[in-house]
VEXKE-727201 format. One record per residue (C-alpha): residue number from 1; residue in one letter; chain; x, y, z. Coordinates in nm, 3 decimals. Example, Ala and Ser with C-alpha at 12.3 -4.5 7.8 and 13.67 -1.06 7.14 Angstrom:
# VEXKE-727201
+-----+------+-------+---------+---------+---------+
!  nr ! rest ! kette !      xx !      yy !      zz !
+-----+------+-------+---------+---------+---------+
!   1 !    A !     A !   1.230 !  -0.450 !   0.780 !
!   2 !    S !     A !   1.367 !  -0.106 !   0.714 !
+-----+------+-------+---------+---------+---------+
//
This chain:
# VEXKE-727201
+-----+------+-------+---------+---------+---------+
!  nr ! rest ! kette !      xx !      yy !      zz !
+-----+------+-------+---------+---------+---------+
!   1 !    X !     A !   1.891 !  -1.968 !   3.096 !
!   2 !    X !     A !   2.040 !  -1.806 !   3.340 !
!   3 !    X !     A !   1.846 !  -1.705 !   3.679 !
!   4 !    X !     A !   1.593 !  -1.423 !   3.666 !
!   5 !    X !     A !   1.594 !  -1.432 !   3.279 !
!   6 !    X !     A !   1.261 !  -1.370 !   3.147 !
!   7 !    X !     A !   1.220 !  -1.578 !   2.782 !
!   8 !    X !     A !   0.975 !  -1.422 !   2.566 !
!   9 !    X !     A !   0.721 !  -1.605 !   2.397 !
!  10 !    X !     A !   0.621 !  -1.535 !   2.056 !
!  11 !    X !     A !   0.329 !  -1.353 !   2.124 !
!  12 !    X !     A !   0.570 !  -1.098 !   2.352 !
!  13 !    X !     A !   0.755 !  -1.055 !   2.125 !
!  14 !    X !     A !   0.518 !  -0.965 !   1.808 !
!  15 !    X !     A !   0.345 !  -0.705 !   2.047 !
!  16 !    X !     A !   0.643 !  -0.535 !   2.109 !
!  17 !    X !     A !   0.750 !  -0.551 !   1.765 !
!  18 !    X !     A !   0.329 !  -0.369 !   1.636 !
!  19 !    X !     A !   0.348 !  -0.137 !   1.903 !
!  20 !    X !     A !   0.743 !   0.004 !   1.791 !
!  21 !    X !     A !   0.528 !   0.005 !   1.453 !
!  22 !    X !     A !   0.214 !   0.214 !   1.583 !
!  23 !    X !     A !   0.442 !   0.458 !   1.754 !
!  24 !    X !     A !   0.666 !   0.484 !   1.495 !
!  25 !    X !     A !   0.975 !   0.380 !   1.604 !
!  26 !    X !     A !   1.071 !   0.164 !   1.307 !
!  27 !    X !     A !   1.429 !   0.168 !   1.347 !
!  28 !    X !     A !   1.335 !   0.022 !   1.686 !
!  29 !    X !     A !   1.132 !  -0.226 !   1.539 !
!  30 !    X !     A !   1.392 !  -0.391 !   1.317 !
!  31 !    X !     A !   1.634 !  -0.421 !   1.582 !
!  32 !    X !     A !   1.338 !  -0.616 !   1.747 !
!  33 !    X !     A !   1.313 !  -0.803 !   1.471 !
!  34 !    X !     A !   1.676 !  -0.871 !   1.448 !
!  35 !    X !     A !   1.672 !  -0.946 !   1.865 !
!  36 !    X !     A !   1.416 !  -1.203 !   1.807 !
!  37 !    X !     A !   1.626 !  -1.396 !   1.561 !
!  38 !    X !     A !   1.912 !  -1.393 !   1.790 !
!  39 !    X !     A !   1.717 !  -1.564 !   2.072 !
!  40 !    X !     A !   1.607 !  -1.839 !   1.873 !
!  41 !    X !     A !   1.175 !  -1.724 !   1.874 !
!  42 !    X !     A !   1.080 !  -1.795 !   1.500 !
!  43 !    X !     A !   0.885 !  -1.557 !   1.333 !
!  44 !    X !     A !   0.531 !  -1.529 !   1.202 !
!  45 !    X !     A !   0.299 !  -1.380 !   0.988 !
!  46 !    X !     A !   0.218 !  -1.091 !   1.215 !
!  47 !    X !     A !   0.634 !  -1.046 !   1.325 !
!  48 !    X !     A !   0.696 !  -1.007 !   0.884 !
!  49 !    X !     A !   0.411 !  -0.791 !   0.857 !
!  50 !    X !     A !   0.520 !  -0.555 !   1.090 !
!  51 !    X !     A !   0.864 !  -0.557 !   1.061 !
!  52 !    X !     A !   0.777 !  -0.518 !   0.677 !
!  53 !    X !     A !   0.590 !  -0.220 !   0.755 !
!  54 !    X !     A !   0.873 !  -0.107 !   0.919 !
!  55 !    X !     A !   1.116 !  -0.125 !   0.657 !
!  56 !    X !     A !   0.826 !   0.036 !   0.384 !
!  57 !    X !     A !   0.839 !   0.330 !   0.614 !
!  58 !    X !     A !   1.198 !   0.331 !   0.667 !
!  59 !    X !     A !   1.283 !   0.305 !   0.271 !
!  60 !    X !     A !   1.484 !   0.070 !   0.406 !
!  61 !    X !     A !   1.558 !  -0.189 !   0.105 !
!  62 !    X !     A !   1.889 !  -0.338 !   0.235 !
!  63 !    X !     A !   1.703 !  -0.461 !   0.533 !
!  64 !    X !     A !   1.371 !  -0.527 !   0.344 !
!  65 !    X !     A !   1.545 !  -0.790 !   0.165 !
!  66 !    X !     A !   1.702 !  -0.930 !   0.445 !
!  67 !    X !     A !   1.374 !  -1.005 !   0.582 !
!  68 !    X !     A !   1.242 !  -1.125 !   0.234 !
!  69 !    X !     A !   1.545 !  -1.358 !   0.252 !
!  70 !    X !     A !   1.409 !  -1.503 !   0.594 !
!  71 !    X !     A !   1.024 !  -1.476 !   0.465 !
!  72 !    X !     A !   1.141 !  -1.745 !   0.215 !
!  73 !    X !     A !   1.340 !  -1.946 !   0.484 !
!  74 !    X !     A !   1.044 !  -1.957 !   0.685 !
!  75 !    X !     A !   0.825 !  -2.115 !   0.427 !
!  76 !    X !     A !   0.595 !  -1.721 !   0.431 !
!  77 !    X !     A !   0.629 !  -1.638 !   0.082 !
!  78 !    X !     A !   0.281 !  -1.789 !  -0.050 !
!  79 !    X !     A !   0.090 !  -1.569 !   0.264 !
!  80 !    X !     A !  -0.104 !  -1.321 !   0.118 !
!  81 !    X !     A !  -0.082 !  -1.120 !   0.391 !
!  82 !    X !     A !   0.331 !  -1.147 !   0.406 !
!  83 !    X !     A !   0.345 !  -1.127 !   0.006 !
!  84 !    X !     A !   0.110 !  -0.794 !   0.010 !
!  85 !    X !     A !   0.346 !  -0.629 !   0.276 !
!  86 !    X !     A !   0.643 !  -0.696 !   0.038 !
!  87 !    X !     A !   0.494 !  -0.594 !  -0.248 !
!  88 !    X !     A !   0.366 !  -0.253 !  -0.060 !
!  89 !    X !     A !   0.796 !  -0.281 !   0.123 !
!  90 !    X !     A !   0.943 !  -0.295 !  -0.220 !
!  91 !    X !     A !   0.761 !  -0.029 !  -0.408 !
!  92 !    X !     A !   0.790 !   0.202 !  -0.133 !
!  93 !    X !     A !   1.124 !   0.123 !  -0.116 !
!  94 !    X !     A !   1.129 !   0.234 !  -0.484 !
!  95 !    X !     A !   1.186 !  -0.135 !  -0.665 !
!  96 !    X !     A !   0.940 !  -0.212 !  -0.848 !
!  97 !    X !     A !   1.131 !  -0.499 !  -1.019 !
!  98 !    X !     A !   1.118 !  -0.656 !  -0.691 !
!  99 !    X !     A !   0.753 !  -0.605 !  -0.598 !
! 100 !    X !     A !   0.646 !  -0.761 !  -0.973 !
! 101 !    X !     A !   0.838 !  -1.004 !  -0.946 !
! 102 !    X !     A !   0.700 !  -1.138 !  -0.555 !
! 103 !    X !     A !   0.364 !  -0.994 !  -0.704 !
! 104 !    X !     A !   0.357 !  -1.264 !  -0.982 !
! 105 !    X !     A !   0.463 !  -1.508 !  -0.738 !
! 106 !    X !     A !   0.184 !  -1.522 !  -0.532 !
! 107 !    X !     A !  -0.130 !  -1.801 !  -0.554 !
! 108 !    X !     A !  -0.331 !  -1.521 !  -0.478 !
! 109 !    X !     A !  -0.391 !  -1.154 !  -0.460 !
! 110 !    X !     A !  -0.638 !  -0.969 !  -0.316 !
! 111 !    X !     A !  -0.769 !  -0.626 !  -0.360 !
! 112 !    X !     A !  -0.507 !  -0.472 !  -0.079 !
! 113 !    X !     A !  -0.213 !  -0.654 !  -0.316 !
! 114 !    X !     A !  -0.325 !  -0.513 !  -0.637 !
! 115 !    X !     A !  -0.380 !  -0.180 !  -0.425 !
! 116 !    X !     A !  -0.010 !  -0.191 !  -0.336 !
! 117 !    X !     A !   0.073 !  -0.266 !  -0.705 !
! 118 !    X !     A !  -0.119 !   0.074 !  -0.807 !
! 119 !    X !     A !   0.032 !   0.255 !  -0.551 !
! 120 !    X !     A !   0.373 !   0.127 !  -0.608 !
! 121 !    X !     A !   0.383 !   0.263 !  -0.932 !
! 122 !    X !     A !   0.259 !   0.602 !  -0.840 !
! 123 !    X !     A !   0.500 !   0.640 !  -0.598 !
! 124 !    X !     A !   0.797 !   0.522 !  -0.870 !
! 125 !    X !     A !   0.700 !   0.776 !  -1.096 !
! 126 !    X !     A !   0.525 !   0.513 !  -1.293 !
! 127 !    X !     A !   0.181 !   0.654 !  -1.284 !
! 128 !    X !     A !   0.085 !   0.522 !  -1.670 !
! 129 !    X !     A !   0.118 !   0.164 !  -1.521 !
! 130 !    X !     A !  -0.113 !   0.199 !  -1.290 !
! 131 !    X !     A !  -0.441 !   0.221 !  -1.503 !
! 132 !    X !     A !  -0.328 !  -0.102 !  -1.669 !
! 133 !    X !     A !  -0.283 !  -0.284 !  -1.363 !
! 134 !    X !     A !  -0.614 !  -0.165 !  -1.237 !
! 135 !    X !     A !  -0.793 !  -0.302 !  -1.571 !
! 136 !    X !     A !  -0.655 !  -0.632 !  -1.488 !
! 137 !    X !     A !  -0.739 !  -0.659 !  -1.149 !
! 138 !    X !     A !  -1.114 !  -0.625 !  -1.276 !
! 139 !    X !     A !  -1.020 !  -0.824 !  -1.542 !
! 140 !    X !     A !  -0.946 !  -1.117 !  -1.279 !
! 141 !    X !     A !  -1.280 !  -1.045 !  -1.067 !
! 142 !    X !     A !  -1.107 !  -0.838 !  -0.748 !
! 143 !    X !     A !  -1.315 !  -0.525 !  -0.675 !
! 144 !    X !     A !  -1.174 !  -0.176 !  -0.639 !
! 145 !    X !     A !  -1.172 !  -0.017 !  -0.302 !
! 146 !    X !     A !  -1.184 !   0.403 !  -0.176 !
! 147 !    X !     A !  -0.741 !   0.337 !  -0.146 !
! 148 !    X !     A !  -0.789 !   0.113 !  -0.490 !
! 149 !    X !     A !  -0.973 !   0.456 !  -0.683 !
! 150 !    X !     A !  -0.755 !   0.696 !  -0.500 !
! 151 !    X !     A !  -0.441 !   0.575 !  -0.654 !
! 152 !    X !     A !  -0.527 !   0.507 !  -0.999 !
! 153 !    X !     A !  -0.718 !   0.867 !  -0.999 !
! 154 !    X !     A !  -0.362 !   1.041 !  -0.884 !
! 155 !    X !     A !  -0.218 !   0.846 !  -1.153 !
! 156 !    X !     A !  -0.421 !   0.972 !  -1.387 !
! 157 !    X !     A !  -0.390 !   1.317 !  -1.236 !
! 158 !    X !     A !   0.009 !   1.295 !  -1.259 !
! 159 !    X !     A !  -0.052 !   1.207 !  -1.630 !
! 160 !    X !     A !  -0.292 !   1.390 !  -1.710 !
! 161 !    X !     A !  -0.492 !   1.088 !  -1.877 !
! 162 !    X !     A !  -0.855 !   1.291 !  -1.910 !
! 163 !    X !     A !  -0.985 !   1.004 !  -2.129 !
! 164 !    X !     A !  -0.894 !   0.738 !  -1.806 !
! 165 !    X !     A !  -0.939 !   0.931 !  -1.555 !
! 166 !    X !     A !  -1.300 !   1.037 !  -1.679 !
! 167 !    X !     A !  -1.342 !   0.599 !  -1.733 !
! 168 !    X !     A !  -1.235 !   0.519 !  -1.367 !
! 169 !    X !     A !  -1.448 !   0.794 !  -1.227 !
! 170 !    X !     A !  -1.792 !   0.665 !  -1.372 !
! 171 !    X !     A !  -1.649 !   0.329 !  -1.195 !
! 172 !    X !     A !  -1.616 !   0.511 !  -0.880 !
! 173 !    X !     A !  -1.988 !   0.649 !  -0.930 !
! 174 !    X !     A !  -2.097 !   0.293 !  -1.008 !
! 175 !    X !     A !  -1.935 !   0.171 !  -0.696 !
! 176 !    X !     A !  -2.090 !   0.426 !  -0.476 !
! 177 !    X !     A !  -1.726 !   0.535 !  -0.358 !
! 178 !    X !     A !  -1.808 !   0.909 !  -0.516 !
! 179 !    X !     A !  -1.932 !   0.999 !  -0.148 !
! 180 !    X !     A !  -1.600 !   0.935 !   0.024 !
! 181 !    X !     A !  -1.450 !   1.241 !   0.084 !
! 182 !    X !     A !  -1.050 !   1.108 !  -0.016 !
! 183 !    X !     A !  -1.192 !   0.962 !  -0.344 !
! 184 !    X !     A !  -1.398 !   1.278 !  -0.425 !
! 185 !    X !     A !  -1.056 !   1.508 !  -0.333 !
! 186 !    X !     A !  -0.889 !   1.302 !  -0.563 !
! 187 !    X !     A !  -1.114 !   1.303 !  -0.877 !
! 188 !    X !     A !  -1.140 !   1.675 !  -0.804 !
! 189 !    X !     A !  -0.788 !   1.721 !  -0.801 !
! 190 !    X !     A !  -0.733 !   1.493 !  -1.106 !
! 191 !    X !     A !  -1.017 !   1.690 !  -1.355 !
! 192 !    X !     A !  -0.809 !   1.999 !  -1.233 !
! 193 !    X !     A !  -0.489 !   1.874 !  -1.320 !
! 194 !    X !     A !  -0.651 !   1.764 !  -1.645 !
! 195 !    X !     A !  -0.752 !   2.128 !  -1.725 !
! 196 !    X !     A !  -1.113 !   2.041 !  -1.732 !
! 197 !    X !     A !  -1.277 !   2.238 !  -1.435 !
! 198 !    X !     A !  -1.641 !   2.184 !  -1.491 !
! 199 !    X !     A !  -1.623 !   1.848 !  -1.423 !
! 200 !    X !     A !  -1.413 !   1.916 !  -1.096 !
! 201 !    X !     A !  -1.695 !   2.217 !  -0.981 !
! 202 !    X !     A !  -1.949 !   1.895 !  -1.088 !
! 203 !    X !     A !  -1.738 !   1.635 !  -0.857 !
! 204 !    X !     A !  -1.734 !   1.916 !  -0.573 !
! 205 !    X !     A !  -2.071 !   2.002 !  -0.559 !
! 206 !    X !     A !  -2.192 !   1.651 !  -0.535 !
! 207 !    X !     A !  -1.975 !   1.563 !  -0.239 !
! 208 !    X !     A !  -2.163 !   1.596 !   0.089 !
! 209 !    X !     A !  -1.872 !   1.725 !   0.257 !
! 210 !    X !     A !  -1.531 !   1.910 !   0.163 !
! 211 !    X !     A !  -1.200 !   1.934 !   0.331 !
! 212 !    X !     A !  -0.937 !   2.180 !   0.334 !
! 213 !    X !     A !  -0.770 !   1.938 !   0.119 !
! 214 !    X !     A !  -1.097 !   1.961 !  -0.137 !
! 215 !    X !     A !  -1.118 !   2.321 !  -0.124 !
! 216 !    X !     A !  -0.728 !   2.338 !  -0.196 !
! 217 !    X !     A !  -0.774 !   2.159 !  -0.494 !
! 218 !    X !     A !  -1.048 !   2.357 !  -0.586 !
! 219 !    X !     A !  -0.820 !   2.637 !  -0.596 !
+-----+------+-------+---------+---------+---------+
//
């Protein structure tokens, strides 16, 4: 090393790489990522969750499969923490293929991972998967959370699927998630896509406070 060379540990090097992330710099973050590599610091969970994160927000497949490629090298794959930020990389990156496929790999999923499956869908324009991946996920004993109800009601919304939508809102009642505010928006905006406004007016009226985004869906 040659004199006055600072060598950056690990730790450095992942806060650099989270706080490119938080500012949203992501382009900057993958060429941290790639950086790192070059100088010989191996990578950890928290340096493939970001730089996943990165890549998600990019839509940057190419390079989100580069890093999947190293994820494996690294021995990562069976982290759930590293296998939920691929499967959320991959189906924002608009492969689903690729998220099932790392999604079935896993020894275990929890409720963010099968959130990230939902989502993935939705935002694939595969909406009338979503409802059956949420019935397994109950199926296999992981509980829904406000993100979890948000995405399978906009799924139902963008299909207009009344009959499910109406079955995973009197889960979100049992669940006590029909006082969050992004949940209640959501069910509102899904009765009103299903053309069945008396149950949106009942959804609104029961929530103890509306946004604009609530109101707009109102109207």
């Amino acid at each position: 090393m040659a004199p006055g060379t600072v060598r950056l540990d690990k730790f450095s090097w992942n806060r650099r790489l989270v706080r490119y992330v938080k500012a949203g710099q992501h382009e900057k973050a993958v060429e941290l990522f790639q950086e790192m590599q070059q100088k010989g610091t191996a990578p950890d969970t928290f340096t493939f969750v970001a730089v996943l994160n990165a890549c998600a927000s990019l839509g940057a497949l190419k390079e989100g499969r580069q890093v999947h490629e190293q994820i494996i090298q690294w021995g990562y794959e069976a982290d759930v923490f590293v296998g939920c930020s691929l499967v959320h990389m991959y189906g924002k990156c608009g492969s689903m293929e690729d998220a099932q496929r790392v999604f079935n790999k896993m020894p275990s999923r929890d409720v963010a991972t099968w959130t990230a499956m939902i989502l993935g869908h939705v935002k694939c324009g595969q909406g009338q998967k979503a409802p059956e991946v949420f019935q397994q996920m109950q199926q296999e004993g992981v509980w829904p959370n406000s993100v979890t109800f948000v995405g399978v009601v906009y799924a139902c919304a963008s299909l207009a699927a009344l009959e499910e939508g109406m079955r995973a809102h009197e889960q979100i009642i049992q669940s006590g998630w029909d006082s969050n505010v992004f949940v209640g928006t959501s069910s509102v905006d899904m009765y009103a896509k299903c053309v069945s406004m008396e149950d949106a007016q009942r959804v609104f009226n029961k929530m103890p406070s509306q946004d604009v985004v609530t109101w707009s869906a109102m109207i």
